[in-house]
C-alpha positions in Angstrom: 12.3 3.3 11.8 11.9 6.9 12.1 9.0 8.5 10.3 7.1 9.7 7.9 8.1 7.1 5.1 8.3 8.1 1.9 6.9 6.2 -1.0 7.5 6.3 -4.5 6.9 4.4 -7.2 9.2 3.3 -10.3 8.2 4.9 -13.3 10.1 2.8 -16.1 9.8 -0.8 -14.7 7.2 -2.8 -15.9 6.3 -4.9 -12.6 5.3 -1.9 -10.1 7.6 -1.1 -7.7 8.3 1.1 -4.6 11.0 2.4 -2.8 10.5 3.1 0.6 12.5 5.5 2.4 12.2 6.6 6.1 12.9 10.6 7.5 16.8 10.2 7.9 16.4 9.2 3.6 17.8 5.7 4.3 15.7 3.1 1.9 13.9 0.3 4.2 11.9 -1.4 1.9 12.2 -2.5 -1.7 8.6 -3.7 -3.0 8.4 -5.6 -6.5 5.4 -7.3 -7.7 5.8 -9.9 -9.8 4.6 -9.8 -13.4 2.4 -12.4 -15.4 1.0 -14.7 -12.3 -2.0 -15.9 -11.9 -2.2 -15.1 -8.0 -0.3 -12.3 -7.5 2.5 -12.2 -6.0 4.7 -9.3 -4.3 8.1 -9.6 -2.6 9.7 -7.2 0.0 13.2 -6.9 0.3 16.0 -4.8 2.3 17.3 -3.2 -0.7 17.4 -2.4 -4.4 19.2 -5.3 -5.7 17.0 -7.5 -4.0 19.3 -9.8 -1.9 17.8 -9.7 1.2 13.9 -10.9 1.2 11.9 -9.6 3.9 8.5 -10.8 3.3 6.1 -11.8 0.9 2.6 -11.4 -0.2 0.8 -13.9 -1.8 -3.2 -13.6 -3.3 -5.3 -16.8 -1.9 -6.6 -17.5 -5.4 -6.8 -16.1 -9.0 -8.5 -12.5 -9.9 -11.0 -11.9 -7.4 -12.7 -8.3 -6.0 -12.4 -9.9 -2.6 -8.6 -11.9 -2.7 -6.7 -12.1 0.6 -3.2 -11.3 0.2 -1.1 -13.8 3.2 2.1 -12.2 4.8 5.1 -14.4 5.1 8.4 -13.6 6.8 11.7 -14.4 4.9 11.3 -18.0 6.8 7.8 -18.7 5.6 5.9 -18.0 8.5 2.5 -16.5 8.5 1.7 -13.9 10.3 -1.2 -11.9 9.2 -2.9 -11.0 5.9 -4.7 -7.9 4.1 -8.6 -8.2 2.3 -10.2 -6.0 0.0 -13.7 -5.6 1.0 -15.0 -6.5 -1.8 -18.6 -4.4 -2.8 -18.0 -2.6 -0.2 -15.0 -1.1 -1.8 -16.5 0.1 -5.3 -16.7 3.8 -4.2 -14.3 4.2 -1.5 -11.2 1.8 -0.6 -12.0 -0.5 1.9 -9.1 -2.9 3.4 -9.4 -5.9 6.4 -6.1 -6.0 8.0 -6.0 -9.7 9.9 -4.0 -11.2 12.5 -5.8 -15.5 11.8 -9.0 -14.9 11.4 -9.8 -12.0 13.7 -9.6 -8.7 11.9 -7.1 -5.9 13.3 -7.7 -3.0 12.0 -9.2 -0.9 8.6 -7.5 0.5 5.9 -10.2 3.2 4.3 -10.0 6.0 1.7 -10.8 9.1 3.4 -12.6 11.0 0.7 -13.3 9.0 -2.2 -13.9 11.9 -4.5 -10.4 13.2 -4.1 -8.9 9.9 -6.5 -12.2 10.2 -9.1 -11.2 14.1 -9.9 -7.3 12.6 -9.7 -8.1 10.2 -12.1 -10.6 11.9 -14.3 -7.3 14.7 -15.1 -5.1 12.2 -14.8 -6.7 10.9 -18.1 -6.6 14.5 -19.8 -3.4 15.0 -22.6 -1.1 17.7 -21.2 -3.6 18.6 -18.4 -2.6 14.8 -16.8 1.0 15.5 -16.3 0.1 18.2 -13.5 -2.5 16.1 -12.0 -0.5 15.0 -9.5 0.1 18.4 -7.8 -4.1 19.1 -7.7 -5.0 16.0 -5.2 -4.2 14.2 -2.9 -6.2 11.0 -2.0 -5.7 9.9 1.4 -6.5 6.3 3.2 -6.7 6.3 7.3 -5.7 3.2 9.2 -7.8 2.2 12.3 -8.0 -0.3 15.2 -11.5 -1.5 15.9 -12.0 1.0 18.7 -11.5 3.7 15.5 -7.9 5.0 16.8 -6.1 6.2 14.0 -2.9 4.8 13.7 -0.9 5.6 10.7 -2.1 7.8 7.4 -1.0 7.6 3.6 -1.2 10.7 1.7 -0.7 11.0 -1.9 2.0 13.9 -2.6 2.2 16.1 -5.0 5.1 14.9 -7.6 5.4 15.2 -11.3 4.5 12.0 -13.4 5.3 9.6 -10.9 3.1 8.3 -7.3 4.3 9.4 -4.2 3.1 8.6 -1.1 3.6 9.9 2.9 3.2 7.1 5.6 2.6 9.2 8.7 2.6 6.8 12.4 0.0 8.3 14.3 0.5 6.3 17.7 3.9 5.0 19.4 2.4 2.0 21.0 2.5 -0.3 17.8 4.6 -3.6 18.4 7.0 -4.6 15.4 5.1 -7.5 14.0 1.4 -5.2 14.2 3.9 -2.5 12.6 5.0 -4.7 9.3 1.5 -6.2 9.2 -0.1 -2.6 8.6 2.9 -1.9 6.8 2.6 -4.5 4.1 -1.0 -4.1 4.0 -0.5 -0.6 3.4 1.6 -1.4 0.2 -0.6 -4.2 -1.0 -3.3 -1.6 -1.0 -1.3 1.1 -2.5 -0.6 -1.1 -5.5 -4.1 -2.8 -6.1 -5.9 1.0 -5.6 -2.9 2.1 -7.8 -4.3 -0.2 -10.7 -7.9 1.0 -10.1 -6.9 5.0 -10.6 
């Protein structure tokens, strides 16, 4: 996969959606979450028409500040999972990616007060649709020893979220690569919900 990945999100759909493409412009990942569950429920897939599943992500139990979303392959098997840190979480995104039990690494906003004054104009008639070009929030993924391996960076873009997924190391393996992948999206879509 070559990188940075772009992001963006479906404007007319009414389950969220993302299309992810890499540098070259060639789509990788199709994301839909499905509407009207009561554990949500988001599927990955090779391309737009969703034929080919790539994963899933699936919340261990109804509404819930602190839910962990499980990561399946197109088999069924686990192999890792993404948690919302709860209280911790109120003021600036916090995310537990996990490999069992054992946490891997941290998704975290970098500067929380980037998304409040994104929001706050967001929310402003006229003033809203431009919004998007004023800031940028920004969420950092690290290991435990606080290496930084890959960013997402809100871009600027006109009525619509768009994301940058920059890899900051080249020593990830390719199941540690989807895992901070998919964690990645699940985050983008629940933080996308919060504002």
């Amino acid at each position: 996969m070559q990188y940075p990945l772009t992001l963006a999100f479906k404007i007319m759909a009414l389950a969220p959606q993302i299309s992810v493409h890499d540098a070259s412009g060639q789509l990788r990942f199709y994301v839909k979450q499905k509407l009207f569950k009561l554990k949500e429920a988001v599927s990955v897939f090779a391309d737009e028409q969703q034929t080919q599943l790539m994963y899933k992500m699936q919340a261990d139990r109804v509404i819930d500040w602190s839910a962990r979303y499980r990561f399946t392959d197109a088999a069924g098997n686990e192999f890792g999972s993404v948690k919302r840190q709860g209280m911790k979480s109120l003021w600036r995104a916090r995310y537990d990616i996990m490999q069992g039990e054992q946490v891997v690494a941290t998704i975290q906003e970098e500067n929380p007060w980037v998304k409040v004054m994104d929001r706050l104009l967001g929310e402003i008639p006229i003033i809203g649709m431009f919004a998007g070009y004023l800031f940028h929030p920004a969420y950092s993924v690290r290991r435990a020893d606080q290496t930084v391996i890959m960013r997402a960076v809100k871009q600027p873009a006109f009525l619509q979220g768009k994301f940058l997924i920059e890899k900051q190391v080249d020593d990830l393996q390719k199941q540690d690569e989807a895992r901070v992948m998919l964690s990645i999206f699940m985050m983008l879509l629940l933080e996308r919900l919060r504002g």
